[in-house]
C-alpha positions in Angstrom: -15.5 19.1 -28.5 -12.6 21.6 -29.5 -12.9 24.2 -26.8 -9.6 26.1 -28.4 -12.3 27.4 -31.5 -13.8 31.3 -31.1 -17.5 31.7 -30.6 -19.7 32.3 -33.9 -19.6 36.1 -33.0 -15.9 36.8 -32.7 -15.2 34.2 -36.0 -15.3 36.9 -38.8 -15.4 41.1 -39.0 -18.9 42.3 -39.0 -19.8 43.1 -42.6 -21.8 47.0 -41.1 -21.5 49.0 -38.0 -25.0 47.6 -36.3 -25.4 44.4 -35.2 -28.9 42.8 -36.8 -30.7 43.5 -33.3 -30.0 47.2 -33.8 -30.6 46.8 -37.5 -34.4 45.8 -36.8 -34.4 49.0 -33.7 -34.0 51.2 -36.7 -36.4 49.0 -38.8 -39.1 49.7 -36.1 -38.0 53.5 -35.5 -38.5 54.2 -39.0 -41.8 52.4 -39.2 -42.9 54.1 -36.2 -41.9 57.6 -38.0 -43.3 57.4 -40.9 -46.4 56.1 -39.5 -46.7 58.9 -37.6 -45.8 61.6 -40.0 -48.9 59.9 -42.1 -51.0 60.3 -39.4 -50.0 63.8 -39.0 -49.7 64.9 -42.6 -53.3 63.3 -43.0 -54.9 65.3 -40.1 -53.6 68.0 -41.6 -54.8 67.2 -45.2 -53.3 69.9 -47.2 -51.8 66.8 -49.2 -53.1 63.5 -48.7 -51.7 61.8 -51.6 -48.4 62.6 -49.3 -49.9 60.6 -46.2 -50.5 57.4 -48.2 -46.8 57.4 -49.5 -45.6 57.6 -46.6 -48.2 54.9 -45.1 -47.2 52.0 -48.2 -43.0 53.0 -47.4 -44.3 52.2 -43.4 -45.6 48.8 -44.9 -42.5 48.4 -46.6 -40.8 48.8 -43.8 -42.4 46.5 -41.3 -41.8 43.9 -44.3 -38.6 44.4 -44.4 -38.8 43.7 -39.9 -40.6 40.5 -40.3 -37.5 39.4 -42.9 -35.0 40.5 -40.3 -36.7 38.7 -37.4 -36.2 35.3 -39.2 -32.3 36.4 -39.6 -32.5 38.0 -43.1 -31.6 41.8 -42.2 -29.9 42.9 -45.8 -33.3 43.5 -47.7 -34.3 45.6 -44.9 -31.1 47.6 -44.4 -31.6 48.5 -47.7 -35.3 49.3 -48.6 -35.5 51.4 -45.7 -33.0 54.0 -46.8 -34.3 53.3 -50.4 -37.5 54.4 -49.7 -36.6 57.4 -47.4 -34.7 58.7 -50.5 -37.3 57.9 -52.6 -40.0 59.5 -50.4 -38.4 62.7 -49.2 -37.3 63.5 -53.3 -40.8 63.0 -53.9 -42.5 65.1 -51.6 -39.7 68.0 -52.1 -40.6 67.2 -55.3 -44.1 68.0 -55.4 -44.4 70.3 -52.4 -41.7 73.3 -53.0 -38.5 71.8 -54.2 -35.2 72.6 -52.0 -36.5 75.0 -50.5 -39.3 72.6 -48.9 -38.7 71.2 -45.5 -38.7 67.5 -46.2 -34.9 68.5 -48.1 -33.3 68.3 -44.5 -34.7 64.6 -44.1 -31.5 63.8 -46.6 -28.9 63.9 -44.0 -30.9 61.6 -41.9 -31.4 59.2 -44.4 -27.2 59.1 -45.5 -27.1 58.3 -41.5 -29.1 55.6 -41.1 -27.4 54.4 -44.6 -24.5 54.3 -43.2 -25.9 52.4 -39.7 -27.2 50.3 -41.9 -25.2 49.7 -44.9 -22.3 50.7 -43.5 -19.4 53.6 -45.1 -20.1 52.5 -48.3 -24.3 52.8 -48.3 -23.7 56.2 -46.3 -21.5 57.3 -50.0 -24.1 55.7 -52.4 -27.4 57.5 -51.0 -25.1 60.9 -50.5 -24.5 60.5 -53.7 -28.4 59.9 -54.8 -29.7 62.5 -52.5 -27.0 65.1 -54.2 -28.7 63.6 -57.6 -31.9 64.0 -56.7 -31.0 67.7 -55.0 -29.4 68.8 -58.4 -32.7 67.1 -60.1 -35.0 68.9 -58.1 -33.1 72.5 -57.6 -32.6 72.4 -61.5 -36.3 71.7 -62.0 -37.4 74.3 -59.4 -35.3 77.0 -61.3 -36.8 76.1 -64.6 -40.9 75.9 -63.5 -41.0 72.5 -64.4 -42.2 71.6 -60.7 -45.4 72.5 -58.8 -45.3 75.5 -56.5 -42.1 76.7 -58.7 -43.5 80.5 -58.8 -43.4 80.7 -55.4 -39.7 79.1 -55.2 -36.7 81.5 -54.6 -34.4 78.3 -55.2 -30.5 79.2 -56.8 -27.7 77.1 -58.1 -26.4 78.1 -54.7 -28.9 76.2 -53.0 -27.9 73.1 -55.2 -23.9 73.1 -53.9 -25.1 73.9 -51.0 -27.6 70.9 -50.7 -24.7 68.7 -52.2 -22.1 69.7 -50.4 -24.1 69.1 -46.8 -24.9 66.0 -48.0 -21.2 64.6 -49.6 -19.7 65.6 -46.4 -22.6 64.2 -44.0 -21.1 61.1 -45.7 -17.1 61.9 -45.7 -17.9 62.7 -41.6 -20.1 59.9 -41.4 -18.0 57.4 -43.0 -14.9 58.7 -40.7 -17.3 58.2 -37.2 -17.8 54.7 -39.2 -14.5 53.8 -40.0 -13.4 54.9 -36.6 -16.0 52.9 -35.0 -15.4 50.3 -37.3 -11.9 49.9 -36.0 -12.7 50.7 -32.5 -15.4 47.4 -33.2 -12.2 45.5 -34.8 -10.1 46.3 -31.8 -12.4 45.3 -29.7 -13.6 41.8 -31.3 -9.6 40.8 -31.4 -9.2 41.7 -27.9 -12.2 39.2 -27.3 -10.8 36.9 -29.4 -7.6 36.7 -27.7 -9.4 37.3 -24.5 -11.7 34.4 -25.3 -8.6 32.6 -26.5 -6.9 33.4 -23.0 -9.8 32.2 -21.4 -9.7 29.5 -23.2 -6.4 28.9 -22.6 -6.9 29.4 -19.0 -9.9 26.7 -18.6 -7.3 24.1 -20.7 -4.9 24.9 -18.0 -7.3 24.6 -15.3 -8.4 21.5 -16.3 -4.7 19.8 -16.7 -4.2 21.4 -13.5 -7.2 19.7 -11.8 -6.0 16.7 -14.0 -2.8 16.8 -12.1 -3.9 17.6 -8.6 -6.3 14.4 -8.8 -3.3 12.7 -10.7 -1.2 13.7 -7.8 -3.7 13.3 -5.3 -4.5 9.6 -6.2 -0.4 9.0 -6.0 -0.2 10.3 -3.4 -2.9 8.2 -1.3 -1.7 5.1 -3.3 1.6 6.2 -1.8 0.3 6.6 1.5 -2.1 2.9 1.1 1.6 1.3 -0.2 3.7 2.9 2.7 1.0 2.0 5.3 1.0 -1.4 3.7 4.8 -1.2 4.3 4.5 -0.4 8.2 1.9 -3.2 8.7 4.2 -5.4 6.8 7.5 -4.3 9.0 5.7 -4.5 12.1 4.7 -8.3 10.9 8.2 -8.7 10.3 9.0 -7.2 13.5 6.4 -8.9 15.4 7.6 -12.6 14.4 11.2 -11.6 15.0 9.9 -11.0 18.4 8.1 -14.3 18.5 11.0 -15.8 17.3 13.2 -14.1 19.7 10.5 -15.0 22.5 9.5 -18.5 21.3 12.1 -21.4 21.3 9.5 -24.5 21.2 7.8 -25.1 17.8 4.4 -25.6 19.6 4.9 -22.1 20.4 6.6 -20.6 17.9 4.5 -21.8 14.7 1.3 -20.8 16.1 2.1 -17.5 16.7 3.9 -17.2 13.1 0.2 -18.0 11.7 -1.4 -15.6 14.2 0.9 -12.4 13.1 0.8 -13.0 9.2 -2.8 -13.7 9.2 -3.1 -10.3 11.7 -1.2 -8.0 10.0 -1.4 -8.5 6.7 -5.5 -9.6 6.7 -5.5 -12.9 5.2 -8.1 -15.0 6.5 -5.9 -18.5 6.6 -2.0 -19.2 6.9 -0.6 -22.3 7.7 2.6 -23.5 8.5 3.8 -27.3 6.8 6.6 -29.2 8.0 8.4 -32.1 5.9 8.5 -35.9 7.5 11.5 -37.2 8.2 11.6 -39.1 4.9 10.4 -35.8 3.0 7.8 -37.9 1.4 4.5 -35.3 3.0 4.5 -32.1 3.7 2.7 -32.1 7.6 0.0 -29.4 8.6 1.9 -28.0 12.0 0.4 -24.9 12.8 -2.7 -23.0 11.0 -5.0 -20.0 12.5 -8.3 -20.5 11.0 -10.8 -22.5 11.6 -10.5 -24.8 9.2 -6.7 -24.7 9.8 -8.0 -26.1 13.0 -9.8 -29.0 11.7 -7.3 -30.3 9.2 -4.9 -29.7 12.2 -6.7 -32.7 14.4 -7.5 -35.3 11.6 -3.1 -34.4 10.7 -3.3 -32.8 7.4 -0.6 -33.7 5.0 0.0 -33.4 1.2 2.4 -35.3 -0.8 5.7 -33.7 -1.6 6.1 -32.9 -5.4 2.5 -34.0 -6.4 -1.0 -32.5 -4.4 -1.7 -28.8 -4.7 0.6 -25.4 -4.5 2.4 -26.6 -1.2 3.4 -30.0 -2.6 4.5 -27.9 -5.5 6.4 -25.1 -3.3 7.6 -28.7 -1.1 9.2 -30.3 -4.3 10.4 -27.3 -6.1 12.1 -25.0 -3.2 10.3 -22.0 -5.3 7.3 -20.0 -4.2 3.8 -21.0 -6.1 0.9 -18.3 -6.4 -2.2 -18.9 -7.6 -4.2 -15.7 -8.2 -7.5 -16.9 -9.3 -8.2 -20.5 -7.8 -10.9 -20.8 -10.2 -8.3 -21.4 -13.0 -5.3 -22.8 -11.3 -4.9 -26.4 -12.2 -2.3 -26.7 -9.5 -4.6 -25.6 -7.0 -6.1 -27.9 -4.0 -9.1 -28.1 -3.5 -9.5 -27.8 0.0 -13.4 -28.3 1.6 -12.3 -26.5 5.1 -11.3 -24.1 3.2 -14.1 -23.6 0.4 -13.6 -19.3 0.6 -10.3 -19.6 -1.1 -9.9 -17.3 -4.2 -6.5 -16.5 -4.2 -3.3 -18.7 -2.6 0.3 -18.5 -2.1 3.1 -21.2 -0.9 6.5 -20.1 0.0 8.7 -22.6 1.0 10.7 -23.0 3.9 14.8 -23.6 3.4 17.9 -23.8 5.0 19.9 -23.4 2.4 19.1 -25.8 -0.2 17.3 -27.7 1.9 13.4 -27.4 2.0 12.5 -28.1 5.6 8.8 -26.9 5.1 6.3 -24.9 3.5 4.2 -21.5 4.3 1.0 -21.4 3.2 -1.5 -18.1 2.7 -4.7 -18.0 1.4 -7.2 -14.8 0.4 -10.5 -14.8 0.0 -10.1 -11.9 -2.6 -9.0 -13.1 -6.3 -5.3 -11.5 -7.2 -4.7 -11.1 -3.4 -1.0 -10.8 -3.4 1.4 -8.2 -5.2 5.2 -8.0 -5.2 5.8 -6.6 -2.4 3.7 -9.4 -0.6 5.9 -11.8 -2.1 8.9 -10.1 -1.0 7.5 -9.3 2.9 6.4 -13.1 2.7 9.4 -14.4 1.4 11.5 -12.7 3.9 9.1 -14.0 6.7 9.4 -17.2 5.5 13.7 -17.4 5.5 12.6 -16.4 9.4 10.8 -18.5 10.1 13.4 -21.1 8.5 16.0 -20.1 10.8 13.2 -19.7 14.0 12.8 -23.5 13.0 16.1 -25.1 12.7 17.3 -23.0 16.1 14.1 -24.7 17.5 14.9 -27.7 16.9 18.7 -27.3 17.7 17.0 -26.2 20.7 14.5 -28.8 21.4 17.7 -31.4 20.5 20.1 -29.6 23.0 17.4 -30.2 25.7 17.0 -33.7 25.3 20.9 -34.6 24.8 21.5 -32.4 27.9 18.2 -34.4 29.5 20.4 -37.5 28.1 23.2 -36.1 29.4 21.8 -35.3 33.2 20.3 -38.9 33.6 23.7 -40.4 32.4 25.7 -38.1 34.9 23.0 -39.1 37.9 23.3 -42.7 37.3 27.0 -42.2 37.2 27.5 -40.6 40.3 24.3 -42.9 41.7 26.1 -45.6 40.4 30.2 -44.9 41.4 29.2 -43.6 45.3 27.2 -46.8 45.0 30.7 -48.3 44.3 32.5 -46.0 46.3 31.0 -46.7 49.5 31.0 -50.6 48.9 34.2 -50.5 48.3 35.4 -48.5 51.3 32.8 -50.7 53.3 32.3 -47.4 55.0 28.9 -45.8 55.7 29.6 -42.8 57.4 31.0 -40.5 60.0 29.7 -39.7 63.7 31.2 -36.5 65.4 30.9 -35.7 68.9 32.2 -33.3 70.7 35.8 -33.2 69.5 35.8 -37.0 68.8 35.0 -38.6 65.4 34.0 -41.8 65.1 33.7 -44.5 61.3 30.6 -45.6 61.0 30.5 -49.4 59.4 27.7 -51.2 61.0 24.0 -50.5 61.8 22.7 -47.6 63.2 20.3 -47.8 66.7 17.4 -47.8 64.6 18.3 -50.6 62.3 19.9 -48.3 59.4 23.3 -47.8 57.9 24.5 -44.8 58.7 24.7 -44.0 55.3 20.9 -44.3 54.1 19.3 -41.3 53.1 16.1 -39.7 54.4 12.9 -39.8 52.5 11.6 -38.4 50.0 10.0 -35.8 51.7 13.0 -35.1 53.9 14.9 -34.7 50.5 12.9 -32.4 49.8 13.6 -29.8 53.2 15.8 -30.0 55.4 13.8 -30.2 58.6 13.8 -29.4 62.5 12.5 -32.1 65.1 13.1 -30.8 68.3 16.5 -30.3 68.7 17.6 -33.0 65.9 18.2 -31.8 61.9 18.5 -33.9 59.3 19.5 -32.8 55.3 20.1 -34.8 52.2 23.7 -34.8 50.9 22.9 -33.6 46.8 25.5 -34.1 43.9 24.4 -33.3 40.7 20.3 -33.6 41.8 21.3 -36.8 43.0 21.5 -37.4 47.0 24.4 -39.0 47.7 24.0 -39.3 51.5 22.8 -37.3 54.3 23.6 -35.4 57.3 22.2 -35.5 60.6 22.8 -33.3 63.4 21.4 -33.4 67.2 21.9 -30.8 69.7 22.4 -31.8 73.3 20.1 -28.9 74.1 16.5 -28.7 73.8 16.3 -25.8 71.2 15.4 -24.9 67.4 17.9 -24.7 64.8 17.4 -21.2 63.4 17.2 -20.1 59.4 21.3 -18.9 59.9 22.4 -22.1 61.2 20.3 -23.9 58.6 22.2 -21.8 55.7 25.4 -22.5 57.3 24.8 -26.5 56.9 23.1 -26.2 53.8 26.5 -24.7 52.3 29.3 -26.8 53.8 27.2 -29.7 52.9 27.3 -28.6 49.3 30.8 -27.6 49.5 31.5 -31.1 51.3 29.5 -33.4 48.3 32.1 -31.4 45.8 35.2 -32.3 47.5 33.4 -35.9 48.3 33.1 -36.0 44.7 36.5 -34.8 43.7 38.7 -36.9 46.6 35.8 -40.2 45.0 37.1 -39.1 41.3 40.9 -38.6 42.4 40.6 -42.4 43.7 38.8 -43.9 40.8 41.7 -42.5 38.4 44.3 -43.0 40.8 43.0 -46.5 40.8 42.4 -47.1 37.0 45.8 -46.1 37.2 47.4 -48.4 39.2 45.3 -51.0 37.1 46.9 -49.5 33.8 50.1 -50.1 35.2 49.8 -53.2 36.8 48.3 -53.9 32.5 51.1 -52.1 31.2 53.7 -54.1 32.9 52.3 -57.4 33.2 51.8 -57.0 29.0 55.5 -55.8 29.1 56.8 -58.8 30.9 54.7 -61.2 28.4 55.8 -59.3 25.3 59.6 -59.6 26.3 59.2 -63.9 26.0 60.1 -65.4 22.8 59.8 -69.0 23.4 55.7 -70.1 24.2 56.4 -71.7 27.4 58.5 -68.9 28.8 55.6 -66.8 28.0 52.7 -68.7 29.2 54.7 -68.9 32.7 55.6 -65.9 32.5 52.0 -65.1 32.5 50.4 -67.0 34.6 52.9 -66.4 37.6 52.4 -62.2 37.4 48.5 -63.1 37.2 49.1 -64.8 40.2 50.9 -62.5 41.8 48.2 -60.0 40.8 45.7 -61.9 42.2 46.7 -63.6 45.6 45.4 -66.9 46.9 44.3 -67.8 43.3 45.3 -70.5 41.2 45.8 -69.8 38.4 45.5 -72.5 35.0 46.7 -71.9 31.1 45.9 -74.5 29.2 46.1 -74.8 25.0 44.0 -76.7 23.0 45.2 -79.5 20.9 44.4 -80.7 17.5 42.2 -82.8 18.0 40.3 -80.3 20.2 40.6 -77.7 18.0 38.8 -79.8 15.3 
């Protein structure tokens, strides 16, 4: 609907000064009138024939109201004034001619002419009412009318009769035209009120059209940036994880826990590539079902089952936003809910080390900025990965590394000792005393305490006994009595505790300074030996040459260099 059009009243100028509703008013006034002038003419009854005139123009009249009722007004607007003209000349007429009473009725007749028929209809009956005037003075002064003895009517009377009634109409049709403007004034200032109004609502409305336009970006706005801050504080939360969590038994669990958190989606699962990057491995997974694909170890084939053996083969992120119509979508029965799905894979590089997987139980789950937040997570949780496992790979080479440096030190004090045949040291007093034999109980002096005893140093009375450590491995021990019958207190414990340290370092260092002094002398001894060899041209020279510095090398040996011959050698 066009609300810019005018309403039916204000579309055209009215055609008279009355609207139809004061059009029938004057219908029923006049009725009224002339019924009662009847009624009083015939009480009277000096002329009856007057009262049933007047009774058939009532009649008329209220004819002409029952047209105007059902919105045809013109016939009525006219026969009333018609008849009042008609009426009035014939009673002057008959009853006394101008100078009658019923003469003055004229200027009330070119009135309601022009209320009725507008400027126009006031001129026209002016002018029949000065006809009629001239008709009936001129018969008045000739006798041709009753009553006309009695008459003292002049052709003054007639100009005077028309001149009262031609300007009842000029005044008349200036009230009209007046009010006729005044009327046209005031229906254009409704129109262009109506039109402002009009104007105003159209306004109002694109207005309200904007506020709820504005309104509704605004709170998609506000759902997008709270969106956002969920999605940053994911982010933030698995840096933390990250940051917090160096063992992937940790780490990928809580990956799943965050995503699935933050950003409401009921199942995420984290997939890890074999070693042969033939299946993709279920390693971590928050829901339920997660859980039971977790214990019968889930895995999908690289490059061939579902979106994350797709997102495994391709390095590039799969969605799926209706599962119902995805051919590339897995089937999973843990995981019947699915209706949306998303597999972004994990790289180092170019290198796909493993695969994210989110699903939704709402159909076109995941937008843009999903993808993006995900996607980001994911080169996270990449990098979380590999330091893991640089992690979990420094651990066990420094684990390798720790049992290879105990047994070495186990091993070359071991050597150390045999080699020195010497099992100790015993200091009394100011006297110190080798220890190379057996101890009173049995012992060398150089066997540690138990287990136990390794384990805390520990007061018997007033004898203390502590493990010698190098490197977590005990290396000897140290055992100190006191003449005295007293308790060694937590000071005097300290004090042994660090100068045994400090003594298994320099132990250590003075056993390393003699192992290289030693595979130096033996490097040497090589050196020259290989020296003395190379410097012999002729074989037997040489083979002398060698087997007296062996001997000489090793004392009380004999020492035998024999070659094959031909027939050996075959």
């Amino acid at each position: 609907m066009n609300t810019n059009q005018p309403s039916p009243t204000l579309r055209t100028k009215h055609r008279f000064i009355t609207t139809d509703r004061m059009a029938i008013n004057i219908l029923i006034t006049t009725a009224a009138a002339l019924i009662l002038i009847a009624i009083a003419v015939g009480v009277v009854g000096e002329y009856p024939l007057a009262s049933w005139i007047l009774f058939i123009a009532a009649l008329i009249d209220i004819g002409g109201i029952l047209l105007a009722t059902r919105g045809i007004t013109l016939p009525g607007r006219i026969i009333v004034p018609a008849l009042l003209v008609i009426v009035i000349g014939f009673i002057a007429y008959n009853r006394g001619g101008l100078n009658h009473i019923s003469i003055t009725a004229f200027p009330v007749v070119i009135i309601l002419a022009g209320l009725l028929l507008g400027g126009n209809g006031s001129f026209i009956f002016a002018v029949i009412a000065s006809l009629e005037a001239v008709y009936i003075g001129y018969a008045d002064i000739n006798k041709l009318i009753p009553f006309a003895e009695f008459s003292r009517t002049t052709y003054d009377d007639i100009a005077i009769a028309v001149t009262l009634f031609i300007m009842t109409a000029v005044i008349l049709r200036v009230i009209i035209n007046r009010l006729t403007e005044s009327v046209r004034e005031a229906e254009e200032y409704g129109k262009a009120q109506e039109i402002a109004n009009i104007e105003l609502r159209n306004l109002q409305g694109e207005l309200e059209k904007r506020v709820e336009q504005r309104t509704a970006e605004l709170d998609t706005l506000n759902r997008r940036n709270e969106k956002r801050a969920r999605q940053f504080e994911a982010i933030a939360q698995v840096a933390r994880s990250i940051s917090s969590a160096q063992r992937l038994d940790i780490l990928l669990p809580q990956v799943t826990d965050v995503i699935s958190r933050e950003f409401g989606f009921y199942h995420v699962g984290v997939f890890l590539l074999d070693n042969r990057k033939e299946y993709a491995v279920l390693s971590a997974a928050n829901s339920p079902g997660g859980q039971r694909m977790l214990e019968r170890n889930h895995r999908l084939k690289v490059g061939e089952t579902g979106i994350v053996g797709f997102a495994a083969g391709t390095g590039k992120a799969r969605i799926a936003l209706d599962t119902g119509v995805d051919a590339t979508f897995f089937n999973n029965p843990d995981l019947p809910e699915t209706r949306s799905e998303i597999a972004l894979p994990l790289r180092i590089g170019e290198n796909v080390i493993g695969v994210i997987d989110v699903q939704s139980k709402q159909p076109n789950a995941f937008d843009e900025e999903d993808v993006n937040t995900l996607s980001t997570l994911a080169d996270q949780v990449s990098i979380a990965i590999q330091n893991a496992k640089q992690y979990e790979e420094t651990n066990r080479a420094f684990a390798e590394s720790e049992v290879l440096t105990r047994q070495f030190v186990q091993g070359g004090w071991r050597q150390f000792t045999k080699s020195q045949k010497l099992f100790g040291i015993r200091h009394t007093g100011t006297k110190a005393t080798l220890l190379y034999g057996k101890n009173k109980n049995g012992k060398n002096e150089g066997d540690v305490p138990s287990d136990r005893e390794q384990a805390r140093g520990k007061t018997r009375g007033a004898s203390l006994s502590l493990p010698v450590k190098l490197r977590g491995e005990v290396i000897g021990s140290v055992d100190v009595r006191s003449a005295a019958n007293r308790q060694f207190d937590q000071d005097e414990l300290d004090i042994v505790t660090a100068i045994i340290e400090r003594a298994a370092i320099a132990m250590e260092n003075a056993r390393l300074l003699a192992e290289s002094q030693k595979r130096a002398a033996k490097e040497r001894t090589i050196g020259e030996i290989s020296a003395k060899i190379s410097a012999q041209s002729d074989i037997e020279e040489l083979i002398k040459t060698a087997a007296r510095e062996l001997n000489r090398t090793l004392p009380g040996t004999e020492i035998a260099i024999q070659l094959k011959s031909e027939k050996e050698a075959e």
